[in-house]
Residue frames as a rotation matrix with the C-alpha (Angstrom) as fourth column:
UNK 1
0.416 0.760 -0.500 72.26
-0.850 0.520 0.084 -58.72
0.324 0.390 0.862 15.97
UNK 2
-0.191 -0.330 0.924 72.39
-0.620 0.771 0.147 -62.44
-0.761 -0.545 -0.352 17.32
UNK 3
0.119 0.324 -0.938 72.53
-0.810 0.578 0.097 -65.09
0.574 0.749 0.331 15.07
UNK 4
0.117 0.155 0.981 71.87
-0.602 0.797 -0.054 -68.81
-0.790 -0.584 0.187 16.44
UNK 5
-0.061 -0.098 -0.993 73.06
-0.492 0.869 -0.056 -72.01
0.869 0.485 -0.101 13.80
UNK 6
-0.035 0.349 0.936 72.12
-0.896 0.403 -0.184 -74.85
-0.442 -0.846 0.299 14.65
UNK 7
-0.168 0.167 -0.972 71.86
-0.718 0.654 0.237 -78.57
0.675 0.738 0.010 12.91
UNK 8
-0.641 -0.289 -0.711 71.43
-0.087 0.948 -0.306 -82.13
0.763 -0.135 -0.633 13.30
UNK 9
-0.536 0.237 0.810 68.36
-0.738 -0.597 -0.314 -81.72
0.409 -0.766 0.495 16.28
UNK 10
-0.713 0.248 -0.655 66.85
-0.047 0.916 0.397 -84.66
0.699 0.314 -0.642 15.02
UNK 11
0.225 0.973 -0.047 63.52
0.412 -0.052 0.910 -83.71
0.883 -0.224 -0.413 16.99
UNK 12
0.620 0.072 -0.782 64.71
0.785 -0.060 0.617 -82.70
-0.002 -0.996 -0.094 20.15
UNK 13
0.184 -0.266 0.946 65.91
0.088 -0.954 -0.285 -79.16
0.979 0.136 -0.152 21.45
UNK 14
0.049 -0.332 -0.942 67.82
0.963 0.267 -0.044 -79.28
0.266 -0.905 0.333 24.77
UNK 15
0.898 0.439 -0.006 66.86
0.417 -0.847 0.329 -76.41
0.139 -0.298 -0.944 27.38
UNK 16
0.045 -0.953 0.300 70.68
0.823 0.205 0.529 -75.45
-0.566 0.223 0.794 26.49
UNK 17
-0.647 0.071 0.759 69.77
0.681 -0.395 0.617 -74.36
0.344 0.916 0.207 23.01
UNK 18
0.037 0.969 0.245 66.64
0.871 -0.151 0.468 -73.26
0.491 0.196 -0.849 23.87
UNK 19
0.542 -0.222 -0.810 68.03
0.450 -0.738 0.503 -70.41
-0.710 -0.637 -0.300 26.34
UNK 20
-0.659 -0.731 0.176 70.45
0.458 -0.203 0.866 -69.35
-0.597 0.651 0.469 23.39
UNK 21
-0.503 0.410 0.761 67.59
0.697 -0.327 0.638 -69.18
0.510 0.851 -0.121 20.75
UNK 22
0.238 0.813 -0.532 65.63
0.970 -0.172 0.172 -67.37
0.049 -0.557 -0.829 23.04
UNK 23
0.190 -0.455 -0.870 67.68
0.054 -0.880 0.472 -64.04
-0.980 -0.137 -0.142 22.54
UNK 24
-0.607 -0.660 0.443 68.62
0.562 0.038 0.826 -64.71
-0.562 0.750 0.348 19.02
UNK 25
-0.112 0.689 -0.716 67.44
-0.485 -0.667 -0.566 -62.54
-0.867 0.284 0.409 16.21
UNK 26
0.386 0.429 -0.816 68.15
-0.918 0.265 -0.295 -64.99
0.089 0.863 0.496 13.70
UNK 27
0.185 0.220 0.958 67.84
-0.639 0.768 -0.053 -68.47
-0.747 -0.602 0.282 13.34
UNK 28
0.507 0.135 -0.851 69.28
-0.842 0.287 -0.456 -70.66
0.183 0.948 0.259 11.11
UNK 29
0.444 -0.079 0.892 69.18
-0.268 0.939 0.216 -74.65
-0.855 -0.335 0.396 11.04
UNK 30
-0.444 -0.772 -0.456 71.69
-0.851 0.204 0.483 -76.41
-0.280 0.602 -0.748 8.96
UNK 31
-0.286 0.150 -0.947 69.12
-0.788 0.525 0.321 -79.38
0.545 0.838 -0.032 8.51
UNK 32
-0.580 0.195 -0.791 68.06
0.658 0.684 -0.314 -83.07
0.480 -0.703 -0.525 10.62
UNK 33
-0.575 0.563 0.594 65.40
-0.795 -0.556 -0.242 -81.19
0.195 -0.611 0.767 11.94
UNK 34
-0.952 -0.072 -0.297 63.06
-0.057 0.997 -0.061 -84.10
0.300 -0.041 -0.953 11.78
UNK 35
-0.300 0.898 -0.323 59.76
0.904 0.376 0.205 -82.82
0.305 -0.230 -0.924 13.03
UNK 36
-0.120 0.150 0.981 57.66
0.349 -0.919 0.183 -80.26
0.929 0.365 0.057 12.29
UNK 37
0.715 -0.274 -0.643 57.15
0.609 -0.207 0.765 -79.68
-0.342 -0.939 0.019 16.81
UNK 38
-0.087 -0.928 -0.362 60.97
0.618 -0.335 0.711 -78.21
-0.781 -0.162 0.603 16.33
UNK 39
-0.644 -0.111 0.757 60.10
0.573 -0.725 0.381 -75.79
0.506 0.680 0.531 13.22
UNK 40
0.368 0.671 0.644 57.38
0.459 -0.733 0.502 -74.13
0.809 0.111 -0.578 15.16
UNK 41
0.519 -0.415 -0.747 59.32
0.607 -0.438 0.664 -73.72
-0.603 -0.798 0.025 18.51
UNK 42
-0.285 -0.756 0.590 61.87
0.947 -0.316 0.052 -71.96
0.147 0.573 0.806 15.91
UNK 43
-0.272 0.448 0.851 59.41
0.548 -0.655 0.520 -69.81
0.791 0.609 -0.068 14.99
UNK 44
0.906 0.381 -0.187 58.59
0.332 -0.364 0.870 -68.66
0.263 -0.850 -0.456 18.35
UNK 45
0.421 -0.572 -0.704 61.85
0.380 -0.593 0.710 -67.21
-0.823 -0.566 -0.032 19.17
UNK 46
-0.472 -0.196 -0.860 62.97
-0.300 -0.881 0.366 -65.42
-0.829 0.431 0.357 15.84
UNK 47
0.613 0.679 -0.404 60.43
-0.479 -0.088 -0.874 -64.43
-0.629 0.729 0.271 13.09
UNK 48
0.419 -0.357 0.835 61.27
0.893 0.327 -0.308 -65.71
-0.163 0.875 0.456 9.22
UNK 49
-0.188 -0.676 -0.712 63.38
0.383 -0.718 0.581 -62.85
-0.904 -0.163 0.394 8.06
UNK 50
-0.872 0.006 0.489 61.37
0.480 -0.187 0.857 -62.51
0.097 0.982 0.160 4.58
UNK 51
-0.979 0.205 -0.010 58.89
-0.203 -0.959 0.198 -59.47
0.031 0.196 0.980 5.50
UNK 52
-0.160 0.985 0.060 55.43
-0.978 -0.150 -0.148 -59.60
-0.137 -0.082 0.987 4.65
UNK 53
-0.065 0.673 -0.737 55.56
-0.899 0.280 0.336 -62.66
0.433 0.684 0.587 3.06
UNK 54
0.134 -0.086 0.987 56.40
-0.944 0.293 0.153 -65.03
-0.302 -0.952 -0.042 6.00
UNK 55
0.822 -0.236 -0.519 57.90
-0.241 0.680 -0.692 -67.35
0.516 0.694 0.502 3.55
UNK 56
0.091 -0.869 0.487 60.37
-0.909 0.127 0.398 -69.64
-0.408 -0.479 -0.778 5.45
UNK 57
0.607 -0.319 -0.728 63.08
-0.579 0.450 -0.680 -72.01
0.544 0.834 0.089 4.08
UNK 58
0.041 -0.749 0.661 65.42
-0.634 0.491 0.597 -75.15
-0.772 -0.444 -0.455 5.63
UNK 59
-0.439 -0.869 -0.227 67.37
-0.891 0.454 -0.019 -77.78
0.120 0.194 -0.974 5.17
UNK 60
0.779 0.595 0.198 65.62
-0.585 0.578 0.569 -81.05
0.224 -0.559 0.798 5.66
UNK 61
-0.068 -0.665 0.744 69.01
-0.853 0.425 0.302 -83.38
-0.517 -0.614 -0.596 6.14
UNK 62
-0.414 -0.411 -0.812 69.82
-0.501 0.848 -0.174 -86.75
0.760 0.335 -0.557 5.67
UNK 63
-0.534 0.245 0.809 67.38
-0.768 0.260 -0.586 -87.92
-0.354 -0.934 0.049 8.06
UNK 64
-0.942 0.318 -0.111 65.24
0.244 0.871 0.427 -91.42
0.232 0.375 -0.897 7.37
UNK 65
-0.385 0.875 0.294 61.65
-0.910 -0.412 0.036 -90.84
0.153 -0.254 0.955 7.11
């Protein structure tokens, strides 16, 4: 299994990461996500990890809204 962490993205996902998540079975963001754009790319490279019920949890951060 791959795991991918990540934080602090603050809206933006560099084609870096984005080759990384792209193999990962799980995904998990430590928070500063900042826009919801960057939770659904998440979702496109590993599912939520809670089954049927496709319940998914983060971090929002210390970001300014």
């Amino acid at each position: 299994m791959k795991l991918a962490i990540l934080s602090d993205t603050h809206g933006l996902l560099r084609p870096q990461v984005v080759e990384h998540l792209k193999t990962a079975d799980v995904i998990l963001h430590g928070g500063d996500i900042n826009k919801q754009a960057i939770v659904d790319e998440l979702w496109q490279y590993a599912p939520p990890l809670c089954g049927p019920w496709q319940q998914r949890q983060g971090v929002g951060g210390n970001h300014s809204t």
